[in-house]
PQR file with spaces between the fields and no chain letter, atoms N, CA, C, O and H, PARSE charges and radii, in Angstrom:
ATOM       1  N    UNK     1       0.851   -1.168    0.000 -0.4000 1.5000
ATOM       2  CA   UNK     1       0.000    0.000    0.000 -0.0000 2.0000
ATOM       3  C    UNK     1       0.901    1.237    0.000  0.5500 1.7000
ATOM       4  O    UNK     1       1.934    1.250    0.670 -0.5500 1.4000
ATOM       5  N    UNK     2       0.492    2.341   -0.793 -0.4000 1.5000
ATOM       6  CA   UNK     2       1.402    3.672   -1.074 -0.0000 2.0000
ATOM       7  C    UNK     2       1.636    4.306    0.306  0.5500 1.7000
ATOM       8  O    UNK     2       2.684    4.580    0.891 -0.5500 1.4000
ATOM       9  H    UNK     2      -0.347    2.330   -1.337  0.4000 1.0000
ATOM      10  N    UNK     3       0.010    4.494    0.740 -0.4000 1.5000
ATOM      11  CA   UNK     3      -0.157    5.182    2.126 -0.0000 2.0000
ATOM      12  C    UNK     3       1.199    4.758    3.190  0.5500 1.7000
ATOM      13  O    UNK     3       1.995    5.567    3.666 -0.5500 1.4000
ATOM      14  H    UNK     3      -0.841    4.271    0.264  0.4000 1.0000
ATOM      15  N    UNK     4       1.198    3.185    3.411 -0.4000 1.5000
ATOM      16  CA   UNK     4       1.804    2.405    4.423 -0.0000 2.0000
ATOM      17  C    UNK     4       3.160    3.162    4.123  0.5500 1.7000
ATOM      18  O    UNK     4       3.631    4.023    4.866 -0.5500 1.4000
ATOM      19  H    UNK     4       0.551    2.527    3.025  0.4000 1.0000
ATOM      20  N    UNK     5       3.888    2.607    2.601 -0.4000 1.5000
ATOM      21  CA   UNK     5       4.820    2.726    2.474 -0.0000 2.0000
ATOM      22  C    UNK     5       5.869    4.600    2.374  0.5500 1.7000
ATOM      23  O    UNK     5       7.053    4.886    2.196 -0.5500 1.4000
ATOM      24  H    UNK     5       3.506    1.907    1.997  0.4000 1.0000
ATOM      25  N    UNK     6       4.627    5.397    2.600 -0.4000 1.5000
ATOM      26  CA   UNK     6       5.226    6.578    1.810 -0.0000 2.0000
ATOM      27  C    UNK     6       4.878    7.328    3.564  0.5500 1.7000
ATOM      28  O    UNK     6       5.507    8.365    3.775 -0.5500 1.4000
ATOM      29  H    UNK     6       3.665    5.165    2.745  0.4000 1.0000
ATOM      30  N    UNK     7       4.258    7.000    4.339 -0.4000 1.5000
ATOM      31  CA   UNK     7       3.858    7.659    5.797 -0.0000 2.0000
ATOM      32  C    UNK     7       4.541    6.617    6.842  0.5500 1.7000
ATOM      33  O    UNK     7       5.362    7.007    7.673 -0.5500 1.4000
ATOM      34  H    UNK     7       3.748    6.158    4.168  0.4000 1.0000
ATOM      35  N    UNK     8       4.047    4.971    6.707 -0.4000 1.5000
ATOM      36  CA   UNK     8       3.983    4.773    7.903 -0.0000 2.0000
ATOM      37  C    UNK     8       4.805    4.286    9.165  0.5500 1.7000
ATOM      38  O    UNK     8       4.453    3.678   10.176 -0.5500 1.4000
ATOM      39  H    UNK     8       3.380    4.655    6.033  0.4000 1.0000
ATOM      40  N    UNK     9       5.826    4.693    8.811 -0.4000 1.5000
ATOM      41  CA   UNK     9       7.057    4.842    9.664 -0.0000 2.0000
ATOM      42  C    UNK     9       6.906    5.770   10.897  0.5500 1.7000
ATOM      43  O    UNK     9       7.113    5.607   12.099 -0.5500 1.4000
ATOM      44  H    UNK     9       6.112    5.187    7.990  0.4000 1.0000
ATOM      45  N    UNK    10       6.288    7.222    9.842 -0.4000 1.5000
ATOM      46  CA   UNK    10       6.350    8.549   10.443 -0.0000 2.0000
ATOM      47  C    UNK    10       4.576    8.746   11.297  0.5500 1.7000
ATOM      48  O    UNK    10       4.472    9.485   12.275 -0.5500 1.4000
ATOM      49  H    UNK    10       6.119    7.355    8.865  0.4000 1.0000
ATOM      50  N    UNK    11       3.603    8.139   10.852 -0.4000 1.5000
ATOM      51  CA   UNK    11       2.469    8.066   11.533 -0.0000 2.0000
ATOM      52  C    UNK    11       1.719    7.306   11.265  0.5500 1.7000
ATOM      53  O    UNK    11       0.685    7.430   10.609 -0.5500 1.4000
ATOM      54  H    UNK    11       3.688    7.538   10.056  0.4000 1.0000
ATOM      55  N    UNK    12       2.389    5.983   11.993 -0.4000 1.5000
ATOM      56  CA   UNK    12       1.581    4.924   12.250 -0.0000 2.0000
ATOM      57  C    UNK    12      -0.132    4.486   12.562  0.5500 1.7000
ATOM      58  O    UNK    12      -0.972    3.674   12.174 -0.5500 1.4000
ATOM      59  H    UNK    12       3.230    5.883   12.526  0.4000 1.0000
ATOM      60  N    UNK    13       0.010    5.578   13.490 -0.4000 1.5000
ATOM      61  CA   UNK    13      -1.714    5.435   13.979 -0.0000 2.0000
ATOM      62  C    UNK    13      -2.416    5.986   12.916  0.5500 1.7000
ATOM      63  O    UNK    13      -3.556    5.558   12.733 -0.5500 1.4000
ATOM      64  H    UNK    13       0.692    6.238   13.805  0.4000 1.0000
ATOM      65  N    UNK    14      -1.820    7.162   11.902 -0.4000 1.5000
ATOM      66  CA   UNK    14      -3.056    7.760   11.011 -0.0000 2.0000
ATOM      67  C    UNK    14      -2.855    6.490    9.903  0.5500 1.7000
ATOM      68  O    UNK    14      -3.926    6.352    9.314 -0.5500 1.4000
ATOM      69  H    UNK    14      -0.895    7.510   12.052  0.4000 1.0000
ATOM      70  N    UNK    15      -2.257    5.913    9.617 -0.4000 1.5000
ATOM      71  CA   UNK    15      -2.355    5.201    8.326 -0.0000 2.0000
ATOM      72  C    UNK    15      -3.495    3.721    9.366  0.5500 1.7000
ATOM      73  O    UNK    15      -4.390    3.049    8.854 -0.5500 1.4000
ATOM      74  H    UNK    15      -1.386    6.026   10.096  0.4000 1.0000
ATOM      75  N    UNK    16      -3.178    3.667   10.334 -0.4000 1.5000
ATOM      76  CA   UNK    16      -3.804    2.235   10.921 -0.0000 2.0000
ATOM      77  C    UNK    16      -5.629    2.708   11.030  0.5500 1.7000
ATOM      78  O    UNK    16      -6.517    1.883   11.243 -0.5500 1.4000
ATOM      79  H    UNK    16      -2.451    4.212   10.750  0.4000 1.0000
ATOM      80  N    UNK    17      -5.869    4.279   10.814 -0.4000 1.5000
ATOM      81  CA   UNK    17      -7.503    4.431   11.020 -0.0000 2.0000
ATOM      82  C    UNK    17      -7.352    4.530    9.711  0.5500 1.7000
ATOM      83  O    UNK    17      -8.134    3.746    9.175 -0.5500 1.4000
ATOM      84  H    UNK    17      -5.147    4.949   10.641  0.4000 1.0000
ATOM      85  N    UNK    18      -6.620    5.212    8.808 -0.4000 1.5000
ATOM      86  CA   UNK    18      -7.656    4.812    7.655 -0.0000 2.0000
ATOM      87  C    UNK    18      -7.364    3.335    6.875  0.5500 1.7000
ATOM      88  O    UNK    18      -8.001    2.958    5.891 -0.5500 1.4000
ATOM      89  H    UNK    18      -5.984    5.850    9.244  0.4000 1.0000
ATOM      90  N    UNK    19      -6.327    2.623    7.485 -0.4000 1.5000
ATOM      91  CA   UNK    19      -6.537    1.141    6.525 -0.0000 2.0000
ATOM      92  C    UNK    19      -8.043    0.615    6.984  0.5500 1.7000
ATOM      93  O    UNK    19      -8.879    0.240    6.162 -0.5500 1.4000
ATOM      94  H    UNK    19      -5.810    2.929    8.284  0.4000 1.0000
ATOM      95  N    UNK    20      -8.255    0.641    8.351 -0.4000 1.5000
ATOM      96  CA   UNK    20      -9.373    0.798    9.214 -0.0000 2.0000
ATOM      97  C    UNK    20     -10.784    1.037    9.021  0.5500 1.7000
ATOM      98  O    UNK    20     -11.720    0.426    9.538 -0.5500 1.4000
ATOM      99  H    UNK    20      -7.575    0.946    9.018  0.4000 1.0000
ATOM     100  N    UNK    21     -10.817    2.042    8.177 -0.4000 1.5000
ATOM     101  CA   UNK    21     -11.935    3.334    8.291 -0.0000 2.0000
ATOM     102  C    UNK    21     -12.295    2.985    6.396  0.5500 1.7000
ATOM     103  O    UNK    21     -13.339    3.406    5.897 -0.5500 1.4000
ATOM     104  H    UNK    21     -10.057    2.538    7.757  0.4000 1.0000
ATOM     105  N    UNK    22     -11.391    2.287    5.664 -0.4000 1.5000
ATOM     106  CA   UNK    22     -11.152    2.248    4.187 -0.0000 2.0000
ATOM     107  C    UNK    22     -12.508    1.797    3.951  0.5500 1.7000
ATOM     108  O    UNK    22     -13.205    2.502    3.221 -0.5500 1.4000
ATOM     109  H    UNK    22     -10.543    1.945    6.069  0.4000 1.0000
ATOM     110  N    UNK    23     -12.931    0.889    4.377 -0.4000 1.5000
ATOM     111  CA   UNK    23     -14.201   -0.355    3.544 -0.0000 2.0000
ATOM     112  C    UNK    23     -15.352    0.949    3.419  0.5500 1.7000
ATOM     113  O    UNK    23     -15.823    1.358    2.358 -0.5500 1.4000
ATOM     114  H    UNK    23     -12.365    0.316    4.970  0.4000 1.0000
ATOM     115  N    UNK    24     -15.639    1.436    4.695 -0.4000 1.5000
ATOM     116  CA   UNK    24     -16.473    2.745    5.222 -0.0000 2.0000
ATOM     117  C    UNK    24     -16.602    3.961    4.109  0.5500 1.7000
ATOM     118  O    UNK    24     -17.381    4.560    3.368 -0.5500 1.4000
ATOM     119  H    UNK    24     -15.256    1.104    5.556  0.4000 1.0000
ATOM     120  N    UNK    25     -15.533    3.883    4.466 -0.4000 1.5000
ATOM     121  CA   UNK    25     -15.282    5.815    3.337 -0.0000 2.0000
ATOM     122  C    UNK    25     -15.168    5.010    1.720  0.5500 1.7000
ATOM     123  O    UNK    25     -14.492    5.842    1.114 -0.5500 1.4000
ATOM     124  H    UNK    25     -14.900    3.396    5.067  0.4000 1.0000
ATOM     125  N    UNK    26     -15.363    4.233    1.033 -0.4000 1.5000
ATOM     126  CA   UNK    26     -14.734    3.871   -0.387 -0.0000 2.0000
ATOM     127  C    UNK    26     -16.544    3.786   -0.801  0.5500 1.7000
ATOM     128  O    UNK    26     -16.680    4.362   -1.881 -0.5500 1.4000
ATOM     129  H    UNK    26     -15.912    3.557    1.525  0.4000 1.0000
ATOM     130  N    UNK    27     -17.731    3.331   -0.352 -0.4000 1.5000
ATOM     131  CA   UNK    27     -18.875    3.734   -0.775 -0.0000 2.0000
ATOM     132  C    UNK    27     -19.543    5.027   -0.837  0.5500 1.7000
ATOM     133  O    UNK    27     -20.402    5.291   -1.679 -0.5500 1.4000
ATOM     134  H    UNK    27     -17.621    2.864    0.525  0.4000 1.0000
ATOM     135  N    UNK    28     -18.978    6.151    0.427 -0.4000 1.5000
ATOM     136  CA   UNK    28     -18.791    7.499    0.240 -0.0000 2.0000
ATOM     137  C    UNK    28     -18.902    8.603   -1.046  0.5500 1.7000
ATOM     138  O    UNK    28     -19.595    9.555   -1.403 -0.5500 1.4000
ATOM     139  H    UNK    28     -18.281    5.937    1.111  0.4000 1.0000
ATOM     140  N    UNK    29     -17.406    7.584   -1.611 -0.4000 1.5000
ATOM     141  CA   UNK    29     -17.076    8.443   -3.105 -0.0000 2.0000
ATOM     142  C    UNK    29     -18.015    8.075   -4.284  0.5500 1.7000
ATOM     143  O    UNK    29     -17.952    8.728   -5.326 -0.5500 1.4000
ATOM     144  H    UNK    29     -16.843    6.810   -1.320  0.4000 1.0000
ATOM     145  N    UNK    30     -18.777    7.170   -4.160 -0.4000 1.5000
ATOM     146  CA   UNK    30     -19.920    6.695   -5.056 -0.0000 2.0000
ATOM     147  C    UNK    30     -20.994    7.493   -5.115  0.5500 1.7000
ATOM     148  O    UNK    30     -21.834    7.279   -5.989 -0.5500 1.4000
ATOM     149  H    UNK    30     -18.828    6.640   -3.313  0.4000 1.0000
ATOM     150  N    UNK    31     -21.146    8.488   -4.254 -0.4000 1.5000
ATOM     151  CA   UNK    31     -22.038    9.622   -4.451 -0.0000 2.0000
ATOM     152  C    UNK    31     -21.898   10.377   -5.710  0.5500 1.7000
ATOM     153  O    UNK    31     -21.320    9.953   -6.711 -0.5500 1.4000
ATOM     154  H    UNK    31     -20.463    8.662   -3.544  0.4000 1.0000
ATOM     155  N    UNK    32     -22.468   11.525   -5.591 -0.4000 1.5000
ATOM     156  CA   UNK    32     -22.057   12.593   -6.594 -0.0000 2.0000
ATOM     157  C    UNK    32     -21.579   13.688   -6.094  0.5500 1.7000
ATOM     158  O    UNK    32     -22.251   13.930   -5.091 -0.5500 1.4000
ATOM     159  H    UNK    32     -22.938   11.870   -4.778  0.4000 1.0000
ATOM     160  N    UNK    33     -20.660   14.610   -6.268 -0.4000 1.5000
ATOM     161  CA   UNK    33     -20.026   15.867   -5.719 -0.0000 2.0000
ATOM     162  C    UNK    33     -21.033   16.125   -4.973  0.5500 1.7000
ATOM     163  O    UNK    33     -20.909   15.708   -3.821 -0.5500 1.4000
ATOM     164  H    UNK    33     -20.115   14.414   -7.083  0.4000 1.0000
ATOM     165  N    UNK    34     -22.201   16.783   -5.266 -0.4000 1.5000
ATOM     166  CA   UNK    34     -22.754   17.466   -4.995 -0.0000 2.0000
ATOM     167  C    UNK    34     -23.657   16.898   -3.872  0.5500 1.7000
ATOM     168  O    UNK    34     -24.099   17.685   -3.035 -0.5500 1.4000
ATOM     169  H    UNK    34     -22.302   17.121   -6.201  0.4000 1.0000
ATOM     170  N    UNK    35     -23.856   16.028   -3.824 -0.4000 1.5000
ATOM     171  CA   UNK    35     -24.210   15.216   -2.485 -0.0000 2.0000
ATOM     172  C    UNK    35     -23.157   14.979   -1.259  0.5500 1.7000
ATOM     173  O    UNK    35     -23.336   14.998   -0.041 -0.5500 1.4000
ATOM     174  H    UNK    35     -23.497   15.388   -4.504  0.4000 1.0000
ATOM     175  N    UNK    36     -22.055   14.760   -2.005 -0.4000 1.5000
ATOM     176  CA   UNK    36     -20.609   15.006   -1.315 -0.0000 2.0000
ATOM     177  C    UNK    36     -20.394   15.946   -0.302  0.5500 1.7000
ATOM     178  O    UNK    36     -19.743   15.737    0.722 -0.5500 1.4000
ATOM     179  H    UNK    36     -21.910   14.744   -2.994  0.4000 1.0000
ATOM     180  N    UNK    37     -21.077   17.211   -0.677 -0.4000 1.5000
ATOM     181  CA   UNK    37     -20.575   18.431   -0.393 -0.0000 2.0000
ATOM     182  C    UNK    37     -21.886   18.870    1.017  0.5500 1.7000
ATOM     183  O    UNK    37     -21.791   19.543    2.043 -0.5500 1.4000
ATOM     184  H    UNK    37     -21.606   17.381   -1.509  0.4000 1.0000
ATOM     185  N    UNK    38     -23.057   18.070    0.370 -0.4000 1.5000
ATOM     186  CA   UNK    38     -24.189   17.962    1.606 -0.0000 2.0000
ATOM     187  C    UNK    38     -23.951   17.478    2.808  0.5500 1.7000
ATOM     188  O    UNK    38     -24.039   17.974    3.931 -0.5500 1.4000
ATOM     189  H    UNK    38     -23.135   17.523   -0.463  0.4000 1.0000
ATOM     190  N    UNK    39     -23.572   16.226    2.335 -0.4000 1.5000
ATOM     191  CA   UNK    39     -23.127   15.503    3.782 -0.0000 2.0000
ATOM     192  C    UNK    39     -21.671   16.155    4.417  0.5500 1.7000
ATOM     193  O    UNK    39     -21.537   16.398    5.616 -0.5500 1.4000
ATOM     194  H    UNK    39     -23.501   15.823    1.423  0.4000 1.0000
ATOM     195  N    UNK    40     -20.840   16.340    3.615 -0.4000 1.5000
ATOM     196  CA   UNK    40     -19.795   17.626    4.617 -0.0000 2.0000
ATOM     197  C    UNK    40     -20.278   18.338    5.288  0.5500 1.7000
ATOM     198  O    UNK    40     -20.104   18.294    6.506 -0.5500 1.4000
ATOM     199  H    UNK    40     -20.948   16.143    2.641  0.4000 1.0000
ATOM     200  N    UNK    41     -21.023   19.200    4.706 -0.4000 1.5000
ATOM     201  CA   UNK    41     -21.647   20.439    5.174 -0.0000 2.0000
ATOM     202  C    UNK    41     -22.845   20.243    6.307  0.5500 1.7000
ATOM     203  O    UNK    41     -23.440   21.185    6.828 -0.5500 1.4000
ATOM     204  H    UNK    41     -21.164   19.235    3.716  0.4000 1.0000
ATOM     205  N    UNK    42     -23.047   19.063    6.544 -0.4000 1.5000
ATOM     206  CA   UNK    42     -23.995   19.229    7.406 -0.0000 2.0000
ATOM     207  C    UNK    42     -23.506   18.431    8.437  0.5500 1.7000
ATOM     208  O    UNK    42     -23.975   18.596    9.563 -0.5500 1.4000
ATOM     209  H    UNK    42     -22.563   18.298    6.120  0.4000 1.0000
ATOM     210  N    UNK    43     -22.208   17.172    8.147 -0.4000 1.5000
ATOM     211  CA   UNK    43     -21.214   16.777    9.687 -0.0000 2.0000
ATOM     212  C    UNK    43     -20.713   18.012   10.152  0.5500 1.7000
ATOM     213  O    UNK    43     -20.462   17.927   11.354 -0.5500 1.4000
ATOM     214  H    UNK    43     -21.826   17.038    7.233  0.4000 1.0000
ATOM     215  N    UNK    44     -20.383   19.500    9.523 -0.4000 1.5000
ATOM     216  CA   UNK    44     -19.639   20.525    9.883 -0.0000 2.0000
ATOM     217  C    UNK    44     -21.006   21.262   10.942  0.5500 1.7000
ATOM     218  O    UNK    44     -20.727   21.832   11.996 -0.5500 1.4000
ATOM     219  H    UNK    44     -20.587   19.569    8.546  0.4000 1.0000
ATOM     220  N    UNK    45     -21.895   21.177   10.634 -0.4000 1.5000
ATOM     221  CA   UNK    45     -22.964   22.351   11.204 -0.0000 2.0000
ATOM     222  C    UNK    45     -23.312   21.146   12.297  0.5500 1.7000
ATOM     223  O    UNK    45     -23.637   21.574   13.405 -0.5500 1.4000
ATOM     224  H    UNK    45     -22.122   20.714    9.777  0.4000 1.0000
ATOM     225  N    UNK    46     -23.288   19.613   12.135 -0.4000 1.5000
ATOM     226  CA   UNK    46     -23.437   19.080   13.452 -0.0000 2.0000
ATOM     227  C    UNK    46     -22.724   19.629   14.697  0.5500 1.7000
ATOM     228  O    UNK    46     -23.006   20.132   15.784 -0.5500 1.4000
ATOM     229  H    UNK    46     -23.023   19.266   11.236  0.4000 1.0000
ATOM     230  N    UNK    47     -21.307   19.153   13.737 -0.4000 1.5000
ATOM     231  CA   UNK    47     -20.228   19.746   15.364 -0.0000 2.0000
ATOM     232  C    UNK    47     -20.633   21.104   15.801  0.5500 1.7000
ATOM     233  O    UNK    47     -21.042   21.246   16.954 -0.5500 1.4000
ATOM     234  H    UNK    47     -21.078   18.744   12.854  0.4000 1.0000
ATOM     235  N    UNK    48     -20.548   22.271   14.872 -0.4000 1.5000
ATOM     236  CA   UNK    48     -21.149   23.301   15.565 -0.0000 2.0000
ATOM     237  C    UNK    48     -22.078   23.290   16.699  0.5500 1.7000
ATOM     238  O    UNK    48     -21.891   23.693   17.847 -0.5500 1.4000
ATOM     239  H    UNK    48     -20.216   22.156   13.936  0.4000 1.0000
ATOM     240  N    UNK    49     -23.229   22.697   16.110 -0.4000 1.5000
ATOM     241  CA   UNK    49     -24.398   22.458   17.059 -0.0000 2.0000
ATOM     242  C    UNK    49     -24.337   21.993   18.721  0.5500 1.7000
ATOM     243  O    UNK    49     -24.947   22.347   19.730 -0.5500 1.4000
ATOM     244  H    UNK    49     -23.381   22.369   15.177  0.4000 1.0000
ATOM     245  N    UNK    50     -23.054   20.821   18.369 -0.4000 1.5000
ATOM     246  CA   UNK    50     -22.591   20.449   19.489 -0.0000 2.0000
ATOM     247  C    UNK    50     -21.564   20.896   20.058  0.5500 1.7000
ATOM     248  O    UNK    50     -20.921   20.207   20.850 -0.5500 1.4000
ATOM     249  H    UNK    50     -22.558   20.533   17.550  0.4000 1.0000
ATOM     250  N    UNK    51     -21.220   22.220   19.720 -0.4000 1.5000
ATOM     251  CA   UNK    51     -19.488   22.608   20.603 -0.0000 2.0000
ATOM     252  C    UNK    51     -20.895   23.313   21.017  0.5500 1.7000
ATOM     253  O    UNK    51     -21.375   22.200   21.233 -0.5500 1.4000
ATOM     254  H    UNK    51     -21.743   22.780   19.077  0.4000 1.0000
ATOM     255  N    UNK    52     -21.782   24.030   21.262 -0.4000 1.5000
ATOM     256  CA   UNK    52     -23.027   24.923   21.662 -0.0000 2.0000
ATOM     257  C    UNK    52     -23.719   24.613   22.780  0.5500 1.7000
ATOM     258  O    UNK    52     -23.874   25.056   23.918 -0.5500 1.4000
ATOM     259  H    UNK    52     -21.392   24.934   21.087  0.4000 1.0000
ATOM     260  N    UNK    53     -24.131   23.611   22.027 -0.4000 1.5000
ATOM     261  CA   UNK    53     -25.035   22.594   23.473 -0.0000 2.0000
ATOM     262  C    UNK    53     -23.915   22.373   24.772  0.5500 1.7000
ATOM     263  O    UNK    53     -24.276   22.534   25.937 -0.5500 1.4000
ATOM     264  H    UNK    53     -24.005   23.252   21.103  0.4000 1.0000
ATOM     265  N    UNK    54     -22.728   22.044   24.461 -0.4000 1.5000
ATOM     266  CA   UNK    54     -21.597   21.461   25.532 -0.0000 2.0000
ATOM     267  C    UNK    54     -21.209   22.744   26.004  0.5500 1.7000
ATOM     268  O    UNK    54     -20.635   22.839   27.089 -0.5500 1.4000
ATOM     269  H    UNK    54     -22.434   21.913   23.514  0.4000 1.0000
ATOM     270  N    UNK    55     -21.458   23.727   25.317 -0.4000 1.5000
ATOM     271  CA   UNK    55     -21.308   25.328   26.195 -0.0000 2.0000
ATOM     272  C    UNK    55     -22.487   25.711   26.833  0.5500 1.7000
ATOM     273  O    UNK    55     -22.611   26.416   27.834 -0.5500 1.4000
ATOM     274  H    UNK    55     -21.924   23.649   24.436  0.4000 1.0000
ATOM     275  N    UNK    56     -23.257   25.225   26.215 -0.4000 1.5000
ATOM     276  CA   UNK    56     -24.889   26.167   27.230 -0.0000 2.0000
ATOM     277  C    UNK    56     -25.048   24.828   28.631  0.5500 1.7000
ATOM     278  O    UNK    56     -25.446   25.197   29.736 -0.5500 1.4000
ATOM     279  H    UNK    56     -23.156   24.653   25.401  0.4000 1.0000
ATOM     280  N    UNK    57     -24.735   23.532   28.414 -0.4000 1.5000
ATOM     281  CA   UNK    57     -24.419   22.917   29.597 -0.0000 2.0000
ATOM     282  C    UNK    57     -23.658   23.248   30.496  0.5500 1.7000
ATOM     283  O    UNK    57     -23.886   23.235   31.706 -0.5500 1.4000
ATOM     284  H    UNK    57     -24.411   23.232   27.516  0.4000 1.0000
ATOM     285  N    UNK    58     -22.680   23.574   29.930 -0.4000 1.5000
ATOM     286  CA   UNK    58     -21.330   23.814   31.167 -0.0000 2.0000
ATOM     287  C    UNK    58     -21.578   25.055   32.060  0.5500 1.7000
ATOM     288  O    UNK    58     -21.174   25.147   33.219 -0.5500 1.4000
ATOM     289  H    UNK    58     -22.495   23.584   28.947  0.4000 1.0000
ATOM     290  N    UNK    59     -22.421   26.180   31.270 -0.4000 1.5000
ATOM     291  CA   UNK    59     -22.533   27.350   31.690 -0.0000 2.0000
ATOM     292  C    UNK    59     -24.279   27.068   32.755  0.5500 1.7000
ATOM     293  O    UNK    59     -24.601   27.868   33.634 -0.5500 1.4000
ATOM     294  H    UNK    59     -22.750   26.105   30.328  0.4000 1.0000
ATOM     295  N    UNK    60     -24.924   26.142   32.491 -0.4000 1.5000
ATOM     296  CA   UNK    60     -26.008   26.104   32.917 -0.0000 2.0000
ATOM     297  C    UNK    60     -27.298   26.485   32.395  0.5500 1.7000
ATOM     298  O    UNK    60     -28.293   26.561   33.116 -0.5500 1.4000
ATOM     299  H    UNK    60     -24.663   25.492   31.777  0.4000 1.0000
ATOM     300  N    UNK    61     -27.302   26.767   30.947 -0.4000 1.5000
ATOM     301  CA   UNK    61     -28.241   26.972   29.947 -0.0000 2.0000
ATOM     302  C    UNK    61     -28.984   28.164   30.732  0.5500 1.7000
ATOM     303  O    UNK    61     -28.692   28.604   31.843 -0.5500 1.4000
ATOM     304  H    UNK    61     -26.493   26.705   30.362  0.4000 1.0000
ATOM     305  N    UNK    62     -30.086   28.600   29.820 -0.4000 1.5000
ATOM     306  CA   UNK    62     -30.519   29.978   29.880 -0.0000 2.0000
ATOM     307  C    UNK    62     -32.066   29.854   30.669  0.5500 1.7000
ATOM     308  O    UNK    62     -32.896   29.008   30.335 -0.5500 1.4000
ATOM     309  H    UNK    62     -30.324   28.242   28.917  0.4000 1.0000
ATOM     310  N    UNK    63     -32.195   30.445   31.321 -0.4000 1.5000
ATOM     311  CA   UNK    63     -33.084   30.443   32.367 -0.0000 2.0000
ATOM     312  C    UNK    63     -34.380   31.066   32.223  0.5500 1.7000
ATOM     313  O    UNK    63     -34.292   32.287   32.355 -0.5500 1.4000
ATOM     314  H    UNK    63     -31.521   31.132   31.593  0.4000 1.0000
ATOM     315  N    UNK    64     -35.297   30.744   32.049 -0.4000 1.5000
ATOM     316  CA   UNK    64     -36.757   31.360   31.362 -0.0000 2.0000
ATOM     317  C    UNK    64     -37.421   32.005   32.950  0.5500 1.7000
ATOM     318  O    UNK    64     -38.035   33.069   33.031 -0.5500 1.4000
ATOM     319  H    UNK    64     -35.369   29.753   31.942  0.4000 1.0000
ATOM     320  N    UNK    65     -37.183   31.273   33.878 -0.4000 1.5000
ATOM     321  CA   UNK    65     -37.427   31.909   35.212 -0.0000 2.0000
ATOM     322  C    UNK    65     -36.940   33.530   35.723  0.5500 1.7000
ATOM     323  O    UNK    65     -35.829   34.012   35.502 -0.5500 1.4000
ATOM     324  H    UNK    65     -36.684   30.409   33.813  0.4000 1.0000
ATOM     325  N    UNK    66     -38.234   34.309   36.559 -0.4000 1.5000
ATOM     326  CA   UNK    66     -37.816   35.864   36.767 -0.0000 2.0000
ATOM     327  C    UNK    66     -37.422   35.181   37.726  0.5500 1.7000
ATOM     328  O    UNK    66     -37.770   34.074   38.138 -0.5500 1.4000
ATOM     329  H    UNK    66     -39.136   33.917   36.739  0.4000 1.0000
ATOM     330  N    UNK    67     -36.132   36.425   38.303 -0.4000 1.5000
ATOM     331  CA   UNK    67     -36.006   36.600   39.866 -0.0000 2.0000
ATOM     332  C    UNK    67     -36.454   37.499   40.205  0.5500 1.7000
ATOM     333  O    UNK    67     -36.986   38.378   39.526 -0.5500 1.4000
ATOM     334  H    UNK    67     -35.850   37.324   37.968  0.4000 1.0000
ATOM     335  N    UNK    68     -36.290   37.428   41.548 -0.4000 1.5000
ATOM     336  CA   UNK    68     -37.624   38.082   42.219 -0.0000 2.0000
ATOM     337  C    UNK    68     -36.673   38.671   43.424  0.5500 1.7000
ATOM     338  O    UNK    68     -37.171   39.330   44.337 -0.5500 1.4000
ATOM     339  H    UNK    68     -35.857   36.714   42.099  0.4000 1.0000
């Protein structure tokens, strides 16, 4: 394999997730660009979603209750 032979001396663990991760991601590219670019774009606005939520937790989310 090119990957093995041309990296994996120097980073073992990244070549071992994607020999790994290969079967997964190789039906991926059978899409069309443009579907391609959907599913990017919307794993990207997931994480967003979730660096958000893990901030409005930590902080204690927003409080609809008056004080008094």
């Amino acid at each position: 394999m090119e990957l093995q032979e041309a990296w994996g001396r120097k980073y073992p663990a990244i070549v071992k997730l994607w020999s790994d991760a290969w079967a997964e991601f190789v039906p991926f590219l059978s899409f069309d660009v443009e579907i391609r670019k959907v599913i990017c774009s919307t794993n990207a606005i997931e994480s967003v979603n979730a660096r958000i939520r893990k901030a409005v937790r930590a902080r204690g989310g927003v409080s609809n209750q008056r004080r008094i």
